[in-house]
ZAMARGU-4260 file (C-alpha; in steps of 0.2 Angstrom, whole numbers, plus 5000, padded with zeros to 4 digits):
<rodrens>
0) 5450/5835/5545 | 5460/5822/5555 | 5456/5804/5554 | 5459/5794/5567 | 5456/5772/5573
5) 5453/5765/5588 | 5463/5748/5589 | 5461/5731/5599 | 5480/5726/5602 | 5480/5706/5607
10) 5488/5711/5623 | 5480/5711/5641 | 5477/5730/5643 | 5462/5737/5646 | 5458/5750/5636
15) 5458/5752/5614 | 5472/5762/5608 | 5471/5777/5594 | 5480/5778/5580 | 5480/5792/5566
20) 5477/5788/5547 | 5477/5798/5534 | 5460/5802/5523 | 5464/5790/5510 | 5466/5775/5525
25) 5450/5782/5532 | 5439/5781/5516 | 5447/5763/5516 | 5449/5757/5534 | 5433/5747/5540
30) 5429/5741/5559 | 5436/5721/5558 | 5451/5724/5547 | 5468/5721/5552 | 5483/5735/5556
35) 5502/5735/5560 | 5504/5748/5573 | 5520/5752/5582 | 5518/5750/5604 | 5531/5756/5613
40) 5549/5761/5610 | 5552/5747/5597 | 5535/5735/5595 | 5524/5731/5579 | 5507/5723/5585
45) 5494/5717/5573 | 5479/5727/5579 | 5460/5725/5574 | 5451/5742/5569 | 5437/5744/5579
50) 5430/5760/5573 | 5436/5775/5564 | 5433/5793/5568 | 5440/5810/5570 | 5442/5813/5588
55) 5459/5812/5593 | 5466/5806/5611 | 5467/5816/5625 | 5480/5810/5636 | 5493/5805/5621
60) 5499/5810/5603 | 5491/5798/5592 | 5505/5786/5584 | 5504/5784/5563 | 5499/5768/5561
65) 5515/5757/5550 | 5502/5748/5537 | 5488/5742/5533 | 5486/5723/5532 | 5470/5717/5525
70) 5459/5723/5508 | 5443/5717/5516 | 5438/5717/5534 | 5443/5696/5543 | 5430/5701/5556
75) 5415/5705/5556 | 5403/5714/5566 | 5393/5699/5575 | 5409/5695/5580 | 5413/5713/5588
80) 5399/5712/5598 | 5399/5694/5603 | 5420/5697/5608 | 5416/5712/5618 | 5400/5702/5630
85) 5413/5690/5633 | 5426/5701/5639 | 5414/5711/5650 | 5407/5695/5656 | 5421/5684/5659
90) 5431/5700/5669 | 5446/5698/5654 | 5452/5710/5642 | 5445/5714/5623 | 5464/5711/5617
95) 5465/5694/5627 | 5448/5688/5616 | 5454/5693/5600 | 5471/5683/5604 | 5463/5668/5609
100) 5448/5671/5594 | 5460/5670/5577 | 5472/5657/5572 | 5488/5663/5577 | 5493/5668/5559
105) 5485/5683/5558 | 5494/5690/5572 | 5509/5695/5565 | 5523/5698/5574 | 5537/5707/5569
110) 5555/5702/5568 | 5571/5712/5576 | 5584/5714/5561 | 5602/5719/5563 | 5607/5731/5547
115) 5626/5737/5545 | 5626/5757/5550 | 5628/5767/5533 | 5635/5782/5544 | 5648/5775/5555
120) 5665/5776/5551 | 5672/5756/5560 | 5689/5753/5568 | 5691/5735/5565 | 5705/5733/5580
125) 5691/5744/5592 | 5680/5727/5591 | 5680/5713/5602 | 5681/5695/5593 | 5660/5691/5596
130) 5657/5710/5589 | 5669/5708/5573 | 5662/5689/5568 | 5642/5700/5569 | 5653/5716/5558
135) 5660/5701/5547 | 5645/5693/5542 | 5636/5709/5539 | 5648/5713/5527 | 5642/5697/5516
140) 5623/5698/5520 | 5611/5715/5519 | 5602/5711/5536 | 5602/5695/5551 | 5589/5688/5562
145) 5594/5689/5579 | 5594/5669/5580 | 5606/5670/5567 | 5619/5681/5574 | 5616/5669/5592
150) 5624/5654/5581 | 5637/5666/5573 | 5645/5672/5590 | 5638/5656/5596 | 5629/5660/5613
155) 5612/5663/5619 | 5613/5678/5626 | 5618/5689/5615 | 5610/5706/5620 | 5627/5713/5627
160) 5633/5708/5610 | 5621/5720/5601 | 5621/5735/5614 | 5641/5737/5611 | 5640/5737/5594
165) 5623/5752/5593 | 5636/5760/5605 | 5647/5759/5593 | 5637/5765/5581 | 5641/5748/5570
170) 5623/5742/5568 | 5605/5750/5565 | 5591/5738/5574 | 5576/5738/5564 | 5557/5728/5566
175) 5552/5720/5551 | 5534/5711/5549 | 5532/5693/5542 | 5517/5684/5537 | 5514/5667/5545
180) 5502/5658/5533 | 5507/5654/5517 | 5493/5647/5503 | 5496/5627/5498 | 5499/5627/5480
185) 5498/5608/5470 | 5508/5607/5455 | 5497/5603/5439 | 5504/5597/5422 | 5497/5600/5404
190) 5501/5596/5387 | 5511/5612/5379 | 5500/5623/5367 | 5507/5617/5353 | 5503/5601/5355
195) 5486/5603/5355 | 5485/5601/5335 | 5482/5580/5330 | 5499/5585/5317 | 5508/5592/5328
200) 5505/5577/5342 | 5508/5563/5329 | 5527/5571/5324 | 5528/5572/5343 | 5524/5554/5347
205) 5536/5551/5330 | 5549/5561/5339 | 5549/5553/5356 | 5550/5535/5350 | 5568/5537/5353
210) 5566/5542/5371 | 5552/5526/5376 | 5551/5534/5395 | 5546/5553/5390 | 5536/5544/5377
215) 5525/5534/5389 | 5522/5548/5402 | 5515/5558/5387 | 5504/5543/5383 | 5499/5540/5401
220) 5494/5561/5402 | 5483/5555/5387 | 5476/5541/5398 | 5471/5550/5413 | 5464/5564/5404
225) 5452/5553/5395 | 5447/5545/5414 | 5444/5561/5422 | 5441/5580/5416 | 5448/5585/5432
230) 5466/5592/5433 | 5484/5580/5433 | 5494/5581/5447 | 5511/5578/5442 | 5512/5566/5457
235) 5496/5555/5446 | 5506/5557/5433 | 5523/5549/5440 | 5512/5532/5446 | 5504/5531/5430
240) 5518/5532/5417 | 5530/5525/5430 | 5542/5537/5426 | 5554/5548/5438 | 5553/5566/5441
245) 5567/5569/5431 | 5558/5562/5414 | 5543/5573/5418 | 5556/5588/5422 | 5564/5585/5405
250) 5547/5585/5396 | 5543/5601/5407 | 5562/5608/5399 | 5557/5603/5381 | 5541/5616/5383
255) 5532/5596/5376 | 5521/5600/5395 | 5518/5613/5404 | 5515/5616/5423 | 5503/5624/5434
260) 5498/5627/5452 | 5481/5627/5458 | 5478/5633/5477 | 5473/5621/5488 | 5465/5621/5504
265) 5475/5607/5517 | 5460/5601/5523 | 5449/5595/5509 | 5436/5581/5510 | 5438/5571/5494
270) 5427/5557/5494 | 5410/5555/5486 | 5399/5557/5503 | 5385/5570/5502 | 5373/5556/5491
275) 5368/5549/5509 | 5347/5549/5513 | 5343/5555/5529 | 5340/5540/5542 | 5319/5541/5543
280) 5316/5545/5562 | 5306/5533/5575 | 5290/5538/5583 | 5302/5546/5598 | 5314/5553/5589
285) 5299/5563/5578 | 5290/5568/5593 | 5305/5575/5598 | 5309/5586/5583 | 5292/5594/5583
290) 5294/5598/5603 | 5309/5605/5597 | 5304/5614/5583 | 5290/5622/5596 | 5304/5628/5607
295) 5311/5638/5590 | 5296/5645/5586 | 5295/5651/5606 | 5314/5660/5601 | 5319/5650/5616
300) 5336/5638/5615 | 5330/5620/5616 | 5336/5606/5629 | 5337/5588/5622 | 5336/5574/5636
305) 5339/5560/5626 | 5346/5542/5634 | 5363/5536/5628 | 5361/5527/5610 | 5342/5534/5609
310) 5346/5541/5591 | 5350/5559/5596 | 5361/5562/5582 | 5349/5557/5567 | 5338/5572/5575
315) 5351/5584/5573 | 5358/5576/5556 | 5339/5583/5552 | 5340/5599/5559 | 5358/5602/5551
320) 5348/5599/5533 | 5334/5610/5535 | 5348/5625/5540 | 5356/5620/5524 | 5343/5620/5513
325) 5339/5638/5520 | 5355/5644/5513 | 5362/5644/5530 | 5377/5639/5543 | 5375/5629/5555
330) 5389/5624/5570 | 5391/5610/5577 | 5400/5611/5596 | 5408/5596/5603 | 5417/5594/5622
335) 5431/5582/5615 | 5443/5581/5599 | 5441/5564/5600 | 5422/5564/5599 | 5423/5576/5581
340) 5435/5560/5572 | 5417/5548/5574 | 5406/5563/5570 | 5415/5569/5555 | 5415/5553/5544
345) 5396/5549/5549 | 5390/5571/5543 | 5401/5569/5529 | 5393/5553/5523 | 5375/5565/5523
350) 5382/5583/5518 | 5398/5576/5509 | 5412/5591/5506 | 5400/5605/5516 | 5408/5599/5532
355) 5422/5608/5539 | 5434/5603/5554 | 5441/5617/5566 | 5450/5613/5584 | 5468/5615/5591
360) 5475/5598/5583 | 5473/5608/5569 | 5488/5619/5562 | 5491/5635/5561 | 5489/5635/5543
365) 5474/5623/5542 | 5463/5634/5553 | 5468/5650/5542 | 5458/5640/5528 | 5441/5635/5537
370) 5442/5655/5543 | 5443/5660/5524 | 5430/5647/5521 | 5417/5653/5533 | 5420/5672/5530
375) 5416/5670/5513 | 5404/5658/5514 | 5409/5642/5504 | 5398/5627/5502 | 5412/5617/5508
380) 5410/5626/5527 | 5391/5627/5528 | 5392/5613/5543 | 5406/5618/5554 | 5410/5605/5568
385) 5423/5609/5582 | 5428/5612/5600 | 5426/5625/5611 | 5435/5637/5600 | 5424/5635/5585
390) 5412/5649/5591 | 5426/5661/5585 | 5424/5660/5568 | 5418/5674/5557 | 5399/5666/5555
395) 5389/5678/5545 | 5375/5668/5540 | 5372/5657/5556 | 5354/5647/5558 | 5358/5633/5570
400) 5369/5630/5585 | 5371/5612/5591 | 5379/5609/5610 | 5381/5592/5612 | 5383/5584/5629
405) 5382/5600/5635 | 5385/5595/5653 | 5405/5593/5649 | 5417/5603/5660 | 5428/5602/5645
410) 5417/5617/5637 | 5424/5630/5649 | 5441/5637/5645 | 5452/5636/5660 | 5469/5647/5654
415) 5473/5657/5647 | 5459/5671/5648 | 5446/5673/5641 | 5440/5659/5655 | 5421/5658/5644
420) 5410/5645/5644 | 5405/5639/5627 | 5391/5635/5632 | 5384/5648/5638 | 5392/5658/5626
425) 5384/5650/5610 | 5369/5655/5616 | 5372/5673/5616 | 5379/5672/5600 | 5364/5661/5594
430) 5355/5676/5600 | 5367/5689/5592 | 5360/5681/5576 | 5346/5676/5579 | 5349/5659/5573
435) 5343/5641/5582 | 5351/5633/5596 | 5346/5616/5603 | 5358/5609/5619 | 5359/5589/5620
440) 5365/5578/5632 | 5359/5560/5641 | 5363/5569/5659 | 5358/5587/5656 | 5369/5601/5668
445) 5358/5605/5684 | 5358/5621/5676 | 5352/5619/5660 | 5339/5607/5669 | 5333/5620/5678
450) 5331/5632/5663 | 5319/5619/5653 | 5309/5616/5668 | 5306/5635/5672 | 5303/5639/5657
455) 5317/5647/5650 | 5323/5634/5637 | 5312/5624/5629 | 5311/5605/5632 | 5311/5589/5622
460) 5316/5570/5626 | 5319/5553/5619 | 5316/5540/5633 | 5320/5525/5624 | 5335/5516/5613
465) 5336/5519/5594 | 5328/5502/5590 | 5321/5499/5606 | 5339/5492/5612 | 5338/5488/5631
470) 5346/5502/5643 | 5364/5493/5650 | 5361/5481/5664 | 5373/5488/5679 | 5380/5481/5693
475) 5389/5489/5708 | 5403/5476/5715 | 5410/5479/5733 | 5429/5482/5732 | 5427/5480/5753
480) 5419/5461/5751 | 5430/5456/5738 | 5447/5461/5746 | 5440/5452/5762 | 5437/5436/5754
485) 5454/5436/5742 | 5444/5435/5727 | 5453/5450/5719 | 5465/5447/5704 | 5474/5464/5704
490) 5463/5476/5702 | 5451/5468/5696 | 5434/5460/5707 | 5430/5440/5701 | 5414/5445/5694
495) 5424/5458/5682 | 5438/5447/5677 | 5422/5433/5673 | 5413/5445/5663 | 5428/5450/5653
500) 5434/5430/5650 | 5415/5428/5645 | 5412/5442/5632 | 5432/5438/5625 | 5424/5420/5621
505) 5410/5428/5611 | 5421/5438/5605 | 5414/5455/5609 | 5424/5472/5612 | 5425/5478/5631
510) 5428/5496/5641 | 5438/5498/5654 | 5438/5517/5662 | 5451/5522/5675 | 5450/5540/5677
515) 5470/5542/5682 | 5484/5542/5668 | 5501/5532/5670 | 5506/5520/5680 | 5504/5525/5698
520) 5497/5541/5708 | 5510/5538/5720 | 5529/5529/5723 | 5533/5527/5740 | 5548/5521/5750
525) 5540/5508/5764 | 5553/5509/5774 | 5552/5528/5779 | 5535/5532/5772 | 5545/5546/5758
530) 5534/5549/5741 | 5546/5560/5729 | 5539/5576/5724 | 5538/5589/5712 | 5552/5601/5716
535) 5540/5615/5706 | 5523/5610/5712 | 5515/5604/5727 | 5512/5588/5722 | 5517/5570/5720
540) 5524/5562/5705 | 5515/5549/5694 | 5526/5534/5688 | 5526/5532/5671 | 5532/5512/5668
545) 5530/5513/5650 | 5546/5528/5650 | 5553/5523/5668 | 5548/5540/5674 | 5541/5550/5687
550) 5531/5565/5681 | 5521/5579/5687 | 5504/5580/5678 | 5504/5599/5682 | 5521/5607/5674
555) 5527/5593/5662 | 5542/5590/5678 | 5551/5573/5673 | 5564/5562/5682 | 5571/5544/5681
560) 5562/5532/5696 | 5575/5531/5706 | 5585/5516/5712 | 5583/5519/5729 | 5574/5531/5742
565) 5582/5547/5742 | 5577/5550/5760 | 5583/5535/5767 | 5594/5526/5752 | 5580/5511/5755
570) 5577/5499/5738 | 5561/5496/5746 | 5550/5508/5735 | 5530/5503/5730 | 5517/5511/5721
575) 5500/5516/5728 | 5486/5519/5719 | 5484/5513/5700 | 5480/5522/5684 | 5478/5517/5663
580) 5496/5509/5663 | 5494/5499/5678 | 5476/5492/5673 | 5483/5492/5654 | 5499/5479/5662
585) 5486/5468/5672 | 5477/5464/5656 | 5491/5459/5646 | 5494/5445/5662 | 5476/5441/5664
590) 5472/5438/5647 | 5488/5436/5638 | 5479/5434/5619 | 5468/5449/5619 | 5473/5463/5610
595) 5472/5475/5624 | 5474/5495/5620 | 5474/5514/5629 | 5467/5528/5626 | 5473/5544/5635
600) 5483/5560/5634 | 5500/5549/5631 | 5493/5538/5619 | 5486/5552/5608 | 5497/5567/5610
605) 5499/5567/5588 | 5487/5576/5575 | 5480/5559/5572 | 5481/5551/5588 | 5462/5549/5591
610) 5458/5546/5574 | 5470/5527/5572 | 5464/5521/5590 | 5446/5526/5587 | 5446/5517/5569
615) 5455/5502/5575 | 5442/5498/5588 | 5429/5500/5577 | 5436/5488/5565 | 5438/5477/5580
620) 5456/5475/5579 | 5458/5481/5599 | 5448/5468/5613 | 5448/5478/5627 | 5453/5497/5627
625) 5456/5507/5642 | 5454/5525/5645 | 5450/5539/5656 | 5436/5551/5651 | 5440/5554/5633
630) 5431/5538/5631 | 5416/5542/5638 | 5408/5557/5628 | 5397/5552/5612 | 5407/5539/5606
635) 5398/5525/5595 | 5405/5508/5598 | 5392/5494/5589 | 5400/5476/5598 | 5407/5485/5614
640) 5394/5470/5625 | 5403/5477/5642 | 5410/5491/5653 | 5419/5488/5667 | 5423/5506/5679
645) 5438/5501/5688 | 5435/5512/5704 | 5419/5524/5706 | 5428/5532/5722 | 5441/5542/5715
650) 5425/5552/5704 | 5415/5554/5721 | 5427/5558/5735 | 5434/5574/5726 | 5433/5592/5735
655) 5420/5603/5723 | 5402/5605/5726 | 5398/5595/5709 | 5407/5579/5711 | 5392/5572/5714
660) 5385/5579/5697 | 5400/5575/5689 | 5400/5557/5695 | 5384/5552/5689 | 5386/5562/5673
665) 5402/5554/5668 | 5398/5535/5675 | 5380/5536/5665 | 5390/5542/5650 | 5401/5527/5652
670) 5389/5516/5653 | 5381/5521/5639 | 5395/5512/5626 | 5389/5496/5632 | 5375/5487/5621
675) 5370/5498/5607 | 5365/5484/5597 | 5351/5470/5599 | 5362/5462/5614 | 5358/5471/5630
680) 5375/5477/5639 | 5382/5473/5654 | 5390/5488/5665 | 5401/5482/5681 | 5404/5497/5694
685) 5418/5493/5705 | 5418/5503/5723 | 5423/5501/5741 | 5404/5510/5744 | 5392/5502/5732
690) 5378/5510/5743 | 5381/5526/5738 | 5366/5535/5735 | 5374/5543/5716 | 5377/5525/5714
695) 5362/5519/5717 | 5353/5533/5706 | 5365/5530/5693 | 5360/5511/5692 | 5344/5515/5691
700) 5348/5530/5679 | 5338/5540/5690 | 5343/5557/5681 | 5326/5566/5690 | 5331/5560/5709
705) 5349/5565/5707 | 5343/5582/5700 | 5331/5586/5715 | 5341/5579/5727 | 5358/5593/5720
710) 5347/5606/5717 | 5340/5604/5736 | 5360/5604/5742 | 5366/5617/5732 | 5352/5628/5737
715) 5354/5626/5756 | 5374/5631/5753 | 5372/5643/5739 | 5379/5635/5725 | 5374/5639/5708
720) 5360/5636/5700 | 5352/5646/5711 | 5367/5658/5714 | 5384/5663/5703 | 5401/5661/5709
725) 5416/5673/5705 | 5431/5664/5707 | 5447/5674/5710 | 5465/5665/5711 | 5477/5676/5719
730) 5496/5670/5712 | 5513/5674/5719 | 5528/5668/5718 | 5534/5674/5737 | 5521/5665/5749
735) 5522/5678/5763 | 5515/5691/5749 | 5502/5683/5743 | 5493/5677/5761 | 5495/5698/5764
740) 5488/5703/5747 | 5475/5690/5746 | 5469/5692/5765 | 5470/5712/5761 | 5457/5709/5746
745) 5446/5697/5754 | 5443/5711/5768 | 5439/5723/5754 | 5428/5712/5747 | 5417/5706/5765
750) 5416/5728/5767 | 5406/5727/5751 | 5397/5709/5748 | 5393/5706/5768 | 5393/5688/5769
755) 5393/5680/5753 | 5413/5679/5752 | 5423/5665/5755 | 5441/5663/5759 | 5454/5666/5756
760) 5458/5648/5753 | 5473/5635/5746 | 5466/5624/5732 | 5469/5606/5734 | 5487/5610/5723
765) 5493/5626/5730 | 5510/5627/5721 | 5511/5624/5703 | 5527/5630/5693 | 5534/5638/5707
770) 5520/5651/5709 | 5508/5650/5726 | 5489/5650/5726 | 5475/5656/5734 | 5457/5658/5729
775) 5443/5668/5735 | 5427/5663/5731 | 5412/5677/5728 | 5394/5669/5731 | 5379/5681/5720
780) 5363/5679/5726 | 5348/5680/5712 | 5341/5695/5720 | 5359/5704/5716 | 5366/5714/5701
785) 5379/5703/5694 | 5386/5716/5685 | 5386/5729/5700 | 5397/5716/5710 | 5411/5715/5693
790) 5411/5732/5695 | 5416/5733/5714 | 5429/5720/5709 | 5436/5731/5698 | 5436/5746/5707
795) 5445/5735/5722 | 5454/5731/5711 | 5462/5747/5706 | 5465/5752/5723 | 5476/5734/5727
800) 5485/5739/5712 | 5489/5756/5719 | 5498/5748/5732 | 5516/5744/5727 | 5523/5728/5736
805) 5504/5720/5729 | 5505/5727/5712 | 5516/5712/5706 | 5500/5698/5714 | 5492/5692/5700
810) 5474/5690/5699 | 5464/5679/5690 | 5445/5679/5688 | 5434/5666/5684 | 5416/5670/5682
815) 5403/5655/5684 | 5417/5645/5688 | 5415/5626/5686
</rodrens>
């Protein structure tokens, strides 16, 4: 009987490949373990068995797979299914899923190597100089990388290179696989078996009193191991004694001690944390947890409307312990990296080393680890807190999922595919286990909203402050009336610039959000009107002061600012507009001895960089720290006294049908670092329209008018909640092909959908990286089948491909698109 796999190759094709095995791979092949299988002409791909059987391909031979990779399968079936609703849902690939879902390390590539030909019979003279220095070198070596032999002949192209010398019959080419993770193993010392005796140790001692340094690092080894039972790290050992490697090493020579290595993870939470009580709740806070606790009973996933500083995350430190005590996982989903540097310490002070940390600032070899440690379910990954990509990891045992501030756009991946919600996808995978999931947030999503008050979800709240802390006093200042009267300093309004000079003097902390990085938007030359632009990107460059550069915030573009205008050769050249730098420059001016910080994307691009901005302002070593919206999510400041929002504007007058959400979402957020102790905060909203009604509802923290008043809106222009939205970007680099192809599509898609299609359309940017864009956007009524329009999509879709000068258009989808 033939045997036969079907294989998920991380690439973006549609359908599962099939490999044949032999009966002895079947017996030991299981769904979720990993492969190597040749693809093409010359191609190994790491592929993920996803079922073996015995029915072979029709419309190809099935290729013998190269080897197998794994003794135990790295994914499990919970996984499977979950991977595949999201690449039906999302409109993506099951290969693009699996890409995006493991740490880069299981994916092993494989590696071109250029071996000497055993059968050729070489000329020298026949060679050219680059094909005799690769000949020469191979005569000294077995095999070479192809980077190597670009440094040997020294150029970067070096393809020609090769293909005269295969033609020559001079070199083999052959793919070989290497493994990208590699374990962390610390280096141990012992005392050598002989030594062990109390004889044998006093001649020893005896012996060494001739060398004093080897002498005292065996008495120090004494030392530490009367301390502590644990292990000694040689590098304990060298600070002890005092002594350099070499006397160690010499020791180590003499067989006198003996080393060892242990396998270490790279993350690992030493401390002695775990010891912690949990906080006992308020009367809110309990009331909450039994609503919630009724919404779990009801197998419904729970909302939690809880006001900024109301104590949410005690309720779900309490949650977290019941899971645990249950013998099972719980994850913990965060918007923002810079959110999980607070969160971490205050879990760890309550579940000590059972917290685990996965997100992208994470390397590759770090995330390899918590992906061992939840797969075999350690204590040390019980609680697992991470971003979006978290929701990959190979839960077996999963009791309780935890969305916090649920509302953030930053839980939907953008590129590359799969373009998911994490939201939305948690709660399918809560369901997939069957396990507990409670959504929180101080300004709920419209949709989620909707759901608790339906029915759907269930619904709890916490109306009031932990401690009965007053909600932030907020003022709205008109930019318009100060600007009239010449009371501005900058960009900031007198009553901001008071308030700050005031709270310095107490010597409280203060926020100040600008929602634009660099310097400034915009440079301009005054004389002719000229703002340079991105030569890849339809868009203007920001100024950069701290660098001297103009850069494009889409493609990474850079330039020097220019002396002069390079339309007209005018020096006249201004800024317009402001962002963190700017505001970041004033301060220093204004207040010249406060110790004034920024926190954005530039200011924390390292592993760390959250982590030493976030600490220092909590150990109030930083006055006054500026930010864009990193600084707005969950973060727990006890002396910030005020918040000052440089321009509310920028947040409202955006072109997408929740900006008005999104305002009052983010400024309430904002807000909400100011006055979580006994003092009540102060927030000062700067805008040229204070009247605003978000404003207005926002200073009120009218979270129930906002709501009635979007859903109202979004209802009369069919917007979700009440409908979906497909998204589709049609990209090209040739702008002549892409308004065809896009226009063709559209058509196709009005034959079918009637009237809910709009477009096609250029976004806002409709150049980025040299490539055009144009969207197309798919309205879905409730009354309609979701899935029955992704299927017309996709049938459409085969026919655009069918024609030629279209095929090479990309399309994108993005399904509930935010």
């Amino acid at each position: 009987m033939e045997y036969f796999i079907d294989v998920v190759l991380p690439i973006p094709l549609e359908k599962l490949f099939t490999y044949s095995i032999t009966q002895a791979e079947g017996e030991n092949l299981k769904p979720g373990m990993r492969v190597a299988v040749p693809f093409g002409k010359s191609k190994i791909y790491t592929g993920l068995v996803h079922r073996v059987h015995n029915e072979p391909p029709q419309a190809y031979e099935a290729k013998e797979i190269d080897r197998i990779l794994d003794e135990h399968p790295i994914v499990n079936p919970f996984q499977l299914k979950h991977w595949q609703w999201i690449a039906e849902y999302y409109m993506c690939t099951f290969g693009e899923v699996f890409r995006s879902a493991v740490p880069s390390a299981f994916l092993l590539e494989s590696e071109t190597l250029i071996l000497l030909s055993t059968e050729a019979v070489i000329e020298e003279s026949a060679l050219e100089d680059d094909e005799f220095l690769v000949f020469e070198a191979l005569q000294h070596q077995s095999s070479l990388k192809v980077h190597e032999v670009s440094s040997i002949v020294d150029r970067k192209n070096i393809l020609p290179v090769l293909n005269r010398l295969i033609e020559k019959n001079v070199i083999l080419l052959k793919e070989e696989i290497y493994e990208q993770y590699k374990p962390k193993l610390v280096k141990y010392v012992q005392l050598g078996k002989e030594y062990l005796s109390e004889e044998k140790l006093e001649a020893l001692l005896t012996d060494l009193s001739r060398a004093p340094k080897q002498s005292q690092v065996v008495l120090a080894l004494f030392q530490l191991q009367a301390v502590s039972q644990k292990p000694i790290k040689v590098t304990e050992l060298e600070q002890e004694s005092g002594a350099s490697k070499a006397v160690i090493k010499a020791l180590v020579d003499k067989q006198i001690l003996e080393e060892y290595y242990i396998r270490r993870d790279r993350v690992d939470y030493e401390g002695d944390g775990g010891d912690e009580e949990v906080k006992s709740l308020n009367e809110y806070q309990e009331k909450a947890l039994s609503d919630i606790h009724k919404g779990f009973e009801n197998k419904k996933p729970v909302l939690l409307h809880g006001v900024t500083s109301s104590g949410k995350t005690e309720v779900y430190v309490q949650l977290i312990e019941d899971c645990i005590n249950k013998g099972k996982q719980a994850l913990y989903l965060l918007p923002e990296i810079a959110l999980t540097t607070q969160l971490i310490g205050r879990l760890q002070e309550y579940f000590g080393e059972k917290v685990s940390v996965y997100h992208s600032k994470y390397n590759v070899q770090e995330r390899v680890e918590v992906w061992n440690n939840v797969l075999h379910q350690k204590s040390k990954a019980q609680v697992v807190i991470g971003a979006r990509s978290s929701l990959f990891l190979p839960f077996s045992k999963l009791g309780l999922i935890i969305i916090d501030e649920e509302h953030e756009g930053s839980f939907k991946q953008f590129d590359p595919a799969p373009r998911y919600h994490a939201r939305d996808a948690a709660i399918v995978l809560g369901n997939l286990h069957g396990s507990q999931v409670l959504l929180g947030s101080a300004t709920p999503s419209i949709e989620s909203y909707l759901n608790a008050k339906t029915g759907k979800y269930g619904f709890a709240e916490i109306k009031r402050r932990f401690g009965n802390v007053l909600m932030p006093e907020i003022e709205l200042v008109d930019l318009k009336e100060q600007s009239r009267k010449k009371l501005m300093k900058g960009h900031f309004s007198e009553r901001l610039f008071l308030k700050i000079e005031e709270a310095l003097k107490e010597g409280e902390q203060i926020i100040l959000f600008q929602n634009r990085r660099g310097y400034a938007p915009i440079v301009e030359c005054t004389t002719c009107g000229v703002s340079p632009q991105c030569p890849n990107c339809d868009v203007s460059l920001t100024y950069h002061q701290y660098k001297k550069q103009l850069r494009c915030h889409y493609c990474g573009y850079h330039t020097a600012l220019p002396e002069s205008c390079q339309a007209c050769g005018s020096p006249t050249l201004d800024t317009k507009g402001f962002g963190t730098e700017q505001v970041e420059k004033e301060l220093e001016t204004l207040f010249p001895d406060a110790k004034t910080w920024r926190m954005d994307l530039d200011t924390t691009r390292g592993k760390h960089g959250y982590e030493k901005i976030i600490t220092a302002f909590e150990q109030q070593e930083i006055d006054i720290l500026v930010g864009t919206q990193m600084l707005t999510k969950g973060l727990d400041f006890r002396n910030v006294s005020l918040v000052g929002i440089m321009n509310a504007d920028s947040l409202l007058n955006f072109p997408d049908y929740r900006a008005h959400e999104r305002c009052f979402q983010l400024l309430t957020q904002v807000a909400g670092r100011a006055g979580r102790t006994q003092k009540r905060g102060k927030v000062i909203v700067q805008s040229y329209n204070p009247y605003h009604q978000i404003l207005t509802q926002m200073s009120t923290n009218d979270y129930e008018g906002m709501f009635k008043e979007q859903l109202y809106e979004r209802e009369q222009y069919k917007y979700p909640p009440k409908n979906r939205i497909i998204k589709i970007t049609f990209k090209h680099k040739d702008y002549n092909r892409l308004n065809e192809a896009a226009e063709w599509f559209a058509k196709g898609l009005r034959n079918s959908l009637a009237g809910n299609v709009l477009g096609p359309e250029y976004p806002p940017v409709a150049r980025i990286r040299n490539q055009y864009l144009k969207n197309v956007l798919v309205k879905i009524p409730k009354s309609t089948s979701v899935g029955g329009v992704k299927k017309g999509i996709r049938r459409l879709e085969k026919s655009f491909n069918a024609i030629a000068p279209y095929r090479s258009v990309r399309i994108i989808y993005n399904v509930d698109h935010v």
